[in-house]
N, C-alpha and C positions, 0 to 999 in steps of 0.2 A: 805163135800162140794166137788163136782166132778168137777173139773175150767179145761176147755178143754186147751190143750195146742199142740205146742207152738203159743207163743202169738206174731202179731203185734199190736205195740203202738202207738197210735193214740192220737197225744199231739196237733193237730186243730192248731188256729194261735195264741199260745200262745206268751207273750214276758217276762214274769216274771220267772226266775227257778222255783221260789215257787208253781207256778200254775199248775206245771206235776207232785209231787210231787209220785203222783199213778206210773206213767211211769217210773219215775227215780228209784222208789224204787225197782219195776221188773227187772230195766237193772241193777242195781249195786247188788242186793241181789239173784236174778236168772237167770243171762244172760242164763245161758244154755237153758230156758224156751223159750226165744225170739228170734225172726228171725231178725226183723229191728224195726227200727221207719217211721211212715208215718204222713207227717206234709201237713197243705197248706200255701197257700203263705201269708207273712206276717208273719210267723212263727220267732220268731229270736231265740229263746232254741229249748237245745238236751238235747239227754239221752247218748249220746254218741254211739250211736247203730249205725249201718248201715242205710242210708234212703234209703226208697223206695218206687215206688207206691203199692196201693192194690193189683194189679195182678200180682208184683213182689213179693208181701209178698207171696199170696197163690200158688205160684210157687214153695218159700219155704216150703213149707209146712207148715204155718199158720192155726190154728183149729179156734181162737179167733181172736178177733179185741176187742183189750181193749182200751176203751175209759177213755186215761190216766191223764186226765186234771182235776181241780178241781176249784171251784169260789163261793164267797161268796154266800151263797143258794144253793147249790148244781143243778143251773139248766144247764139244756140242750139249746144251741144257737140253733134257727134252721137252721141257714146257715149249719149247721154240719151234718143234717139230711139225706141229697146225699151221704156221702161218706159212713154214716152208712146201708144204702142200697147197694150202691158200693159193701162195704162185703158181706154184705148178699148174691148176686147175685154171688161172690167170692166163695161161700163157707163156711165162717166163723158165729160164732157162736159170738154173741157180749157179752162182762163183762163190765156192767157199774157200776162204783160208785160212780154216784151223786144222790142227792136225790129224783130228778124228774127220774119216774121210766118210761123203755122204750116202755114197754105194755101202757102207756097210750097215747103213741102217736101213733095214727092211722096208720100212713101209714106205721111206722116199723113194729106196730104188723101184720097189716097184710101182708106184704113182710114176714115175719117171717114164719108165720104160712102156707104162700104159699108153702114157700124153705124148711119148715120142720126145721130151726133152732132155734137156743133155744136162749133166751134175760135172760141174766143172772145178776139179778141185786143185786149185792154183798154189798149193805148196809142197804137193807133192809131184816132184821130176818123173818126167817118164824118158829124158835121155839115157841113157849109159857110159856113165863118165869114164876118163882114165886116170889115174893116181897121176899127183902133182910130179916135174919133173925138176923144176927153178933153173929150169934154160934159158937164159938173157932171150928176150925178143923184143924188136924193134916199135916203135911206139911209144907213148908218155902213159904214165898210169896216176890218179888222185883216189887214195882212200879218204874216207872219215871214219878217226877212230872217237870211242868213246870214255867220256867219266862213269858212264853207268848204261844202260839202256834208256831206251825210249828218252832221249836227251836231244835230237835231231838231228840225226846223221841223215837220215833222208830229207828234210828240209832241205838241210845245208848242200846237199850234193844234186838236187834237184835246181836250188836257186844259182848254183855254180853253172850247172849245164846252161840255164836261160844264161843268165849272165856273160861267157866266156863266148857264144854265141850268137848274141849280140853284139859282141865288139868283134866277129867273124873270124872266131876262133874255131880250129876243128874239133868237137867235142860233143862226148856221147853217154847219156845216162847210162850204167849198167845198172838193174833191177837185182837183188841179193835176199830180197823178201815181196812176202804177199804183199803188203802196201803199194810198192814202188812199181812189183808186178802189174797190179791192178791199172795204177796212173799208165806205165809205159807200154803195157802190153805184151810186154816178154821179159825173161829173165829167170832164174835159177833164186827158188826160194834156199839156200844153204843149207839151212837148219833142219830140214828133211833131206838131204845126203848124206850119206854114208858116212860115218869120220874119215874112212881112209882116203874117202875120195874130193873132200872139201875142198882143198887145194886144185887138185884135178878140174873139179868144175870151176874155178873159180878164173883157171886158165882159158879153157873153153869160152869163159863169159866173155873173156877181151882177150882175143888174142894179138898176135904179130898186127901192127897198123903202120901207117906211116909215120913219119920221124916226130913230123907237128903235130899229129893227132892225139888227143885227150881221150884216156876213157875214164869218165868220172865213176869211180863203185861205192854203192851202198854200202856205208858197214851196217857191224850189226853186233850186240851186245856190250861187253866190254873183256879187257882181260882179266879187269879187277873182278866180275861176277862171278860166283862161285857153281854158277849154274852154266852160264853160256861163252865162258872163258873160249872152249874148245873150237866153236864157229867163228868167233874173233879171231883164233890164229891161224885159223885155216885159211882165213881170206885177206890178213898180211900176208903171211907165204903165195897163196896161188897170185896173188894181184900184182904180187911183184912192184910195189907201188913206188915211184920217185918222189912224189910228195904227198904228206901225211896232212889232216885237219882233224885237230883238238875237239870236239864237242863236250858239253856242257848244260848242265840244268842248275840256276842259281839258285843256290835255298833250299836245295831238296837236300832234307834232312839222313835220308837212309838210300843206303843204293834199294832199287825197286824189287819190290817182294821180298825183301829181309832187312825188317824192323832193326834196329841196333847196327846195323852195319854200314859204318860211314862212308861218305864219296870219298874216293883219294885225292889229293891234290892234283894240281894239273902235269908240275913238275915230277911225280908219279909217272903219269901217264904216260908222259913225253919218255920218260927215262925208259919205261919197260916197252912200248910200243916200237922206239926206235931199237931196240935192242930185239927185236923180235924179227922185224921187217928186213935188218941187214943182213940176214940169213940169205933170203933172196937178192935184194940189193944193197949191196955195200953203202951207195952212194944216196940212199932216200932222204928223205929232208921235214920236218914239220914248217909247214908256209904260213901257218897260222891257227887261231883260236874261234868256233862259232860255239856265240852263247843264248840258250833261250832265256831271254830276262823276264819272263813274262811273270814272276812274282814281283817285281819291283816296278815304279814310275819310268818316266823317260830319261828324268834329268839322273835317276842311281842306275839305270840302264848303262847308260855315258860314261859318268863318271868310274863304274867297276870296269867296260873295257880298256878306259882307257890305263887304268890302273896295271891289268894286265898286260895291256903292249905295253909299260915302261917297264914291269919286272922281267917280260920272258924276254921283251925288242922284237913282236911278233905281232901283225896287225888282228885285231878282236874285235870283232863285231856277233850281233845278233840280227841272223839275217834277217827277218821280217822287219824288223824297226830300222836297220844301219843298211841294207843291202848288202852285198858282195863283192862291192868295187876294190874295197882293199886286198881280198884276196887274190881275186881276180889278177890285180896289179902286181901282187907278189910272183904271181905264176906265168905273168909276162915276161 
């Protein structure tokens, strides 16, 4: 996948961190890729990037205008429709990833097709996968699975690939969503394949490696959600994973987008996720726990993992604050 760069981020009048989710993961995993962010009013989150208007961005030398925002359904406001012409007229080349695709709306396609730019919409595959087969292949595989969504599974699998890499380990991000896409450049968004074929692509993504080689995969939802259960097992199954990682969000009251409905314990997770994945491999494992602590200080950051390594005997950390060495170490 060719993803023009460098990129401005285009986070609209979002107010939730969670909701740029795409933009933040570009400014914190490939700032060097981005020139700014360009918000409208009403906007209250950053990515921490420089703001600026459009014709400031392609001043910078901007290729793209990534439409960095995310919302249940994956749709497009149209109020947002102006400023994605705005680019167009700029120069820039648009990366969407939501699931309404930008060729179906008229008046960018055709602006597009006028200016000669290209509408790059990054979650939806244009491979043609083959249904999952769960035939042992050679190589190591690492999911991260989740207590709920948007809890950091791609953090965590992103900080693993630097990490394990670092100590000159063989090891390769698989991308499983728009975010990760965006950061690594390739990758299979799940969530727009087929059901039948989740698995299948998910094969495709990592396949047959060498013995020592790691392919680190994205997860993506939970089993506990009642919405995106379906993508979660698709990509236990196709990943064929030998070891699992626990993700976490402290203090989140409700899994995300349905109020009243509680996070499951961890020992949940661990019980259903390992009973899911032995389908494919008998032999998987959970190596450990990553937790986003970011509602809490440093010092109850600490003290709750380590609370957790003594009940599960699994090292927990929150990778931005702890790093990934203890993981890391497990998986040595």
């Amino acid at each position: 996948m060719n993803l023009p760069s460098p990129y401005l981020l285009f986070i609209g009048t979002a107010t939730d961190p969670l909701s740029i989710k795409m933009a933040k993961s570009a400014a914190d995993w490939s700032p060097e890729m981005c020139v700014g962010e360009f918000a409208l009013p009403g906007c209250t989150v950053s990515t921490g990037l420089p703001a600026m208007t459009i014709e400031e961005g392609a001043e910078k030398g901007a290729k793209a205008f990534v439409l960095g925002f995310a919302n249940s359904g994956g749709v497009l406001d149209p109020s947002l429709v102006a400023s994605i012409i705005t680019a167009l007229e700029a120069g820039m080349d648009i990366i969407n990833g939501l699931h309404d695709k930008l060729s179906d709306i008229a008046e960018v396609a055709e602006k597009a097709e006028a200016l000669g730019r290209r509408l790059i919409d990054i979650r939806h595959p244009t491979t043609k996968f083959k249904t999952g087969t769960g035939v042992k292949r050679p190589g190591k595989r690492l999911l991260t699975v989740g207590t709920d969504c948007s809890v950091g599974k791609m953090y965590t699998t992103l900080s693993l690939a630097r990490g394990m890499q670092s100590q000159g380990m063989k090891a390769t991000f698989r991308a499983t969503g728009q975010s990760g896409i965006l950061v690594a450049g390739e990758g299979v968004a799940v969530d727009c394949v087929v059901a039948d074929f989740i698995s299948g692509s998910v094969e495709a993504l990592c396949p047959a490696n060498d013995d020592d080689h790691w392919d680190l995969i994205e997860g993506q939802g939970s089993l506990y959600h009642p919405a995106f259960a379906g993508v979660s097992l698709g990509l236990l199954h196709g990943s064929q994973p030998d070891a699992l990682v626990i993700c976490h969000a402290l203090n989140r009251d409700h899994m995300r987008a349905l109020p009243g409905r509680p996070l499951p314990g961890l020992e949940q997770v661990i019980e259903m996720n390992l009973s899911a994945a032995r389908i494919t491999n008998p032999a998987v494992k959970v190596v450990g726990v990553s937790v986003n602590t970011s509602s809490v200080n440093e010092e109850e950051a600490l003290a709750y993992c380590q609370e957790v390594t003594r009940q599960l005997s699994l090292p927990c950390v929150d990778p931005i604050r702890h790093g990934v060495g203890a993981l890391v170490e497990a998986l040595e």
